[in-house]
N, C-alpha and C positions, 0 to 999 in steps of 0.2 A: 427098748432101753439097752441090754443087753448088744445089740446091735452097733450100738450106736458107743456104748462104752469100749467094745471093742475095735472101732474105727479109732478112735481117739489114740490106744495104746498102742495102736499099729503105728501111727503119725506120728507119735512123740518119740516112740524108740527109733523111726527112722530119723526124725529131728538130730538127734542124739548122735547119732551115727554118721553124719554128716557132719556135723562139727568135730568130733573125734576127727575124719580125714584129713578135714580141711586144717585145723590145728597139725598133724603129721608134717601134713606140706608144704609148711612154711619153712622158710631158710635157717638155717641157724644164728644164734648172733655173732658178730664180730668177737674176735678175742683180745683182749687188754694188750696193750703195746708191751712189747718185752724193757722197753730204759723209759724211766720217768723223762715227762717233756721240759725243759728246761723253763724254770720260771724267772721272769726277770725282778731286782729287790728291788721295793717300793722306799721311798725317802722318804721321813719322818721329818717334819719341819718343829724345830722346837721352839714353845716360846718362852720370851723372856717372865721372869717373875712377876710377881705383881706389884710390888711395890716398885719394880721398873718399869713398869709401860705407864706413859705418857699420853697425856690426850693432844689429839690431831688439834694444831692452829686452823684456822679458821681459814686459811690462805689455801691447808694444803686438802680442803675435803671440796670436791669437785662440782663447780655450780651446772646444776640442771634445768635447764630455759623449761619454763613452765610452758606446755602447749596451751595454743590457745584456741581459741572456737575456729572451726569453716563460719566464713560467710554465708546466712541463708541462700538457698537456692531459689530464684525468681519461679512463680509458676505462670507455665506457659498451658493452655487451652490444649486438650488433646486434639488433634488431627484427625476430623472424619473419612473414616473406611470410604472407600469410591463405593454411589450403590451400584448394583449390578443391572447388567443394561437391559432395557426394558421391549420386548416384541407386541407390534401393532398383532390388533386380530386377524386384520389381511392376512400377514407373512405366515401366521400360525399354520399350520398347518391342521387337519381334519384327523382328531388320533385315529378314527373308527373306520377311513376311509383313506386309498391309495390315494384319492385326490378328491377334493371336496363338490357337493353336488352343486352345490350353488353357487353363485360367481359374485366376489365380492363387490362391492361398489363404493371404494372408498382409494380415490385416486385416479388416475386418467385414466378411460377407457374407451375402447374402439370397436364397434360393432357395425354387424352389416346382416343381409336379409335379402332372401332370394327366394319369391315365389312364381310358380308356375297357374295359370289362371285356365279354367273353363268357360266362355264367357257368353250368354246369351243376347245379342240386339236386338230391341224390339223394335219393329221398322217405322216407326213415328210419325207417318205423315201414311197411313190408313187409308183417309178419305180422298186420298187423290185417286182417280181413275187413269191406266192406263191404256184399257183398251174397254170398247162401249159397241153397242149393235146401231148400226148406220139410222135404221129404221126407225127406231124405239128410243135408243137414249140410253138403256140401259148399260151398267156398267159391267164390263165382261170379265176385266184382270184390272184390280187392286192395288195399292201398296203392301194394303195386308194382308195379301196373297202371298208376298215372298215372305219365306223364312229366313234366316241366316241361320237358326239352329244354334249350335255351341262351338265357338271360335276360340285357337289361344291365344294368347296375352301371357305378359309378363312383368312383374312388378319387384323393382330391384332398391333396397333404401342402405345408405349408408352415414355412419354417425360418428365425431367424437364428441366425448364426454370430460371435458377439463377437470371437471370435482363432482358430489355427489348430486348438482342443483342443477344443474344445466347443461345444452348439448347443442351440439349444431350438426342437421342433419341434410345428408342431399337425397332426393327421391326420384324415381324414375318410371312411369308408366307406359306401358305399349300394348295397343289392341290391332293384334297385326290386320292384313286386311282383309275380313270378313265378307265372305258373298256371299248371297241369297240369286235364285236367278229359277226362270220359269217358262214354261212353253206351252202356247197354245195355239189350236189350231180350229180351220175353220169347221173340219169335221165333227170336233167337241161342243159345236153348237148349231147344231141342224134345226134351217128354220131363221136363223138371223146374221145378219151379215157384219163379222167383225171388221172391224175399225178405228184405224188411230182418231180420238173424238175433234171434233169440233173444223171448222172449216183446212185448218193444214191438214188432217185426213182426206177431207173430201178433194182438196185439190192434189193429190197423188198419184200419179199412177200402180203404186202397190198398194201405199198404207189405206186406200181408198176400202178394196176387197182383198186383202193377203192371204194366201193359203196358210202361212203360217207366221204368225212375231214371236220370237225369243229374248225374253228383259232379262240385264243382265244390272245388277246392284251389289257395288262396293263401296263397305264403309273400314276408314281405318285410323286411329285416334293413336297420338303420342304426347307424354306430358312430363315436362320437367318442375321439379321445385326445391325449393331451398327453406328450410324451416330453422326458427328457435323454439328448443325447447324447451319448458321448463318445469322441475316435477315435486313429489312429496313422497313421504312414504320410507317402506323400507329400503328403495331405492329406484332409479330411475328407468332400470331395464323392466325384466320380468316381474320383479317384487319377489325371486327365488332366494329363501334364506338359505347360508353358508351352507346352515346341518336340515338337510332336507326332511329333518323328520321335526322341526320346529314349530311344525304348522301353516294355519293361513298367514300371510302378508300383503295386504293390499300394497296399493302403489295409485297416486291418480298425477297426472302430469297433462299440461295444455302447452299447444305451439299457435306462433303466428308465423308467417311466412310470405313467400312470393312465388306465385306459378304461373306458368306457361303450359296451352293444350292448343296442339295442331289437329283438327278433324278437316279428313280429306273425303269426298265422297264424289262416286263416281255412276250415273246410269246412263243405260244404253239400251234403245229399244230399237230392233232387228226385223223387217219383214220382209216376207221374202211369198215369191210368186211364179208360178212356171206360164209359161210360155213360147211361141214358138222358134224365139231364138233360145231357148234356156230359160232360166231362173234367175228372175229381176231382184234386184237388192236394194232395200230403202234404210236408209239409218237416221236415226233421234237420238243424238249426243248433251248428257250435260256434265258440267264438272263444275261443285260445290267445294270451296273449301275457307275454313274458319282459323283466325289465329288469335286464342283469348290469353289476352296479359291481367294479369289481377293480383289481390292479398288475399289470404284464405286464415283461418283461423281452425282449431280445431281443440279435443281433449279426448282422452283415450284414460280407462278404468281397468288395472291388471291386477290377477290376484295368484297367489299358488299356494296348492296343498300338497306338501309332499313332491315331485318332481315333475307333478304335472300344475300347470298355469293356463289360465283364458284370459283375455281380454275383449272389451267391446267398446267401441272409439266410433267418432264420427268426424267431420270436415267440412264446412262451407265458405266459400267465396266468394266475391262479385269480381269481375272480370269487363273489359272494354274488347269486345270482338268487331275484327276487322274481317267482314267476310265478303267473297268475292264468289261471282258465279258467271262461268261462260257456256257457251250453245250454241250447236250447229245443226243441219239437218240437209241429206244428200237423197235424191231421188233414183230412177231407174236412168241406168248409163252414168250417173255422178250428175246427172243435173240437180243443179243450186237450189232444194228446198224454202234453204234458212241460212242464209248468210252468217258466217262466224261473230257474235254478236257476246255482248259481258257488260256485267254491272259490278257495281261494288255498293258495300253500305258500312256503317257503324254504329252501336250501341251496345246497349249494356246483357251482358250473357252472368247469369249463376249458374254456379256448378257445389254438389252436395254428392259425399260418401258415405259409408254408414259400413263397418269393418268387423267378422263376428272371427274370432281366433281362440286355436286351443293349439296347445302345445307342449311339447313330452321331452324334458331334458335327459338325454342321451350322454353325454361328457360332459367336465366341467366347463369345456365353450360352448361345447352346442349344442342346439334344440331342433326338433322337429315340429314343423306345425301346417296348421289343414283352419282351414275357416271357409266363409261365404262373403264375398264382395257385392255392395250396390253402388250402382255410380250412375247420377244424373247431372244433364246438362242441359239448358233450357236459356232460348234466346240465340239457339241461332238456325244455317239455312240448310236444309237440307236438298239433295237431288229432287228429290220427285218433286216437292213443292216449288219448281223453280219452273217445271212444265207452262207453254203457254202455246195452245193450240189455234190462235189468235192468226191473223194474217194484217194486224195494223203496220202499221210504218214503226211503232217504237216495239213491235212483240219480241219477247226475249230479252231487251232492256232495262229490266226490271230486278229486284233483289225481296225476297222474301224470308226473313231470318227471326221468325216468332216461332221456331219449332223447337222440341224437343228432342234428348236421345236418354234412350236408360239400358243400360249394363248391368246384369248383374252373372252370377255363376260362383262357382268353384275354387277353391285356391289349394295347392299342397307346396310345400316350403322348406327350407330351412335356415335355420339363423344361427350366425358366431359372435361370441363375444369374447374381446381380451383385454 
């Protein structure tokens, strides 16, 4: 306390002290003028007595026009504020993200899609015999002998989208041309005597006993079509919401359309035999090919968690194939086996796909994606089954188009939307 009383007396005396100066240092006052300032004299108005002042006539006291009311003022509706203008969810932008994961679907959109395909043929026509033992009968070389193994292909689709319900799309399929091809000889089968089957072997000079045949098989398929689409859902592409952390979104959408597939196929069986001029050369030529016009119809199921999306779709169509098959056949020195000979046919061909996809959005247009393709085709002709070992007057004038072809394999991709 002590302490503290004497902080106080220290503060106050300086207080003190400070006003003392400051009072010092102020200016002095002015000093009184030395001559009074001259005043000027006021008039006295005097008035008359009272029993002389008169009252004002009535003439001379002055009339005052009484105001009169403002006319009310009309009321007029106040004038509504403009409201402030209003932004679609499109335009909005993603606040959490430099660009939003998802791709809107609200307005026209243009997309497209480019996969790369691994593609298995399985050689459809098995039980035909290629090459058989003179003797016996048996069959030495197969159809289902050749492989083709895994071939590429490529499958290219491109879309607009007017609104959020519908699309038109073009598609494009190519299985480039695939060989399978095999060689055998007579030493692989000691003990029986290989041979092209049936009486045009026997009448050969090579194909009869060949040291060696070489079958060579090419198949290669190209397919255009034109689709409507039309779909549900969150929207009509992936089913990827704006804000990728939304959740699932399904999506289900079906097309009809119109396609076009050219399958071209081509075999070639090769024997060859030495002798004393050289090595005699025999050839068995055919070429197969198909051209199906049809409507197809299809529906495809997509769904997305977060930035990754699968879908699984399918396709089937009936189709009118026009298929046409020629064959020739050249002996030792080019002597005339088989005269250049061709048939043609038509009927009705289906064709069926079945499409497994997964796919990983990368930017706001684009995705990457990997699936597995099936693709069959059933009702038309192929190479081997067009074989006629026959030596009648109509052989090789014939057309055999009840076969089938199946594809399946690999795909990796990728797809833009804008």
């Amino acid at each position: 306390m002590s302490v503290f009383r004497d902080v106080c007396t220290v503060l106050g005396w300086t207080a003190l002290a400070v006003g003392l100066m400051a009072t010092r240092s102020l200016p002095a006052p002015a000093a009184p003028p030395s001559s009074p300032v001259p005043v000027a004299p006021i008039a006295l108005r005097r008035l008359p007595p009272a029993d002389e002042q008169t009252d004002p006539s009535p003439s001379d006291i002055p009339v005052v026009p009484r105001p009169q009311p403002s006319p009310p003022v009309p009321w007029n509706e106040p004038t509504p504020l403009p409201s402030p203008p209003t932004r679609s969810p499109a335009s909005t932008p993603a606040p959490s993200e430099p660009f939003a994961w998802g791709v809107s679907c609200q307005g026209q959109e243009i997309y497209g899609q480019v996969d790369f395909l691994h593609l298995h043929r399985s050689a459809g026509s098995g039980s035909v015999p290629l090459l058989a033992d003179a003797g016996t009968g048996d069959v030495l070389l197969a159809g289902s002998t050749l492989d083709f193994g895994f071939q590429p292909a490529m499958r290219a689709n491109v879309g607009l989208r007017p609104n959020d319900l519908i699309a038109l799309e073009l598609g494009y399929l190519g299985f480039f041309p695939g060989e399978a091809s095999a060689v055998r000889s007579a030493t692989n089968f000691p003990g029986a005597t290989m041979s092209l089957p049936g009486p045009l072997g026997a009448s050969s000079a090579v194909f009869a006993a060949p040291d060696q045949v070489t079958s060579q098989y090419s198949t290669s398929l190209h397919s255009g079509e034109i689709n409507w689409v039309c779909g549900c859902g969150e929207e009509l592409g992936y089913g990827l919401p704006t804000d990728y952390a939304a959740g699932y979104s399904p999506t289900f959408h079906w097309f009809t359309g119109l396609r076009y597939l050219a399958i071209d196929e081509r075999l070639s069986l090769t024997g060859e035999r030495a002798g004393p001029g050289g090595t005699a050369l025999a050839n068995y030529q055919i070429h197969a090919r198909n051209d199906l016009y049809g409507a197809q119809a299809g529906a495809s199921l997509r769904g997305a968690r977060g930035r990754w999306s699968g879908e699984v779709g399918g396709r089937a169509g009936l189709y009118a194939n026009q298929a046409s098959q020629a064959q020739s056949a050249s002996d030792l020195g080019g002597a005339v086996l088989r005269a250049p000979v061709s048939a043609s046919d038509s009927g009705a061909a289906f064709v069926g796909e079945l499409e497994f996809t997964i796919a990983r959005q990368i930017h706001a247009h684009w995705f990457l994606r990997c699936g597995y393709q099936l693709l069959w085709v059933q009702g038309i002709a192929l190479a081997p089954s067009q074989l006629d070992y026959s030596l009648n007057s109509d052989a090789g004038a014939w057309l055999t188009r009840n076969d089938g072809l199946f594809l399946h394999g690999w795909r990796v991709g990728v797809e833009s939307r804008w």
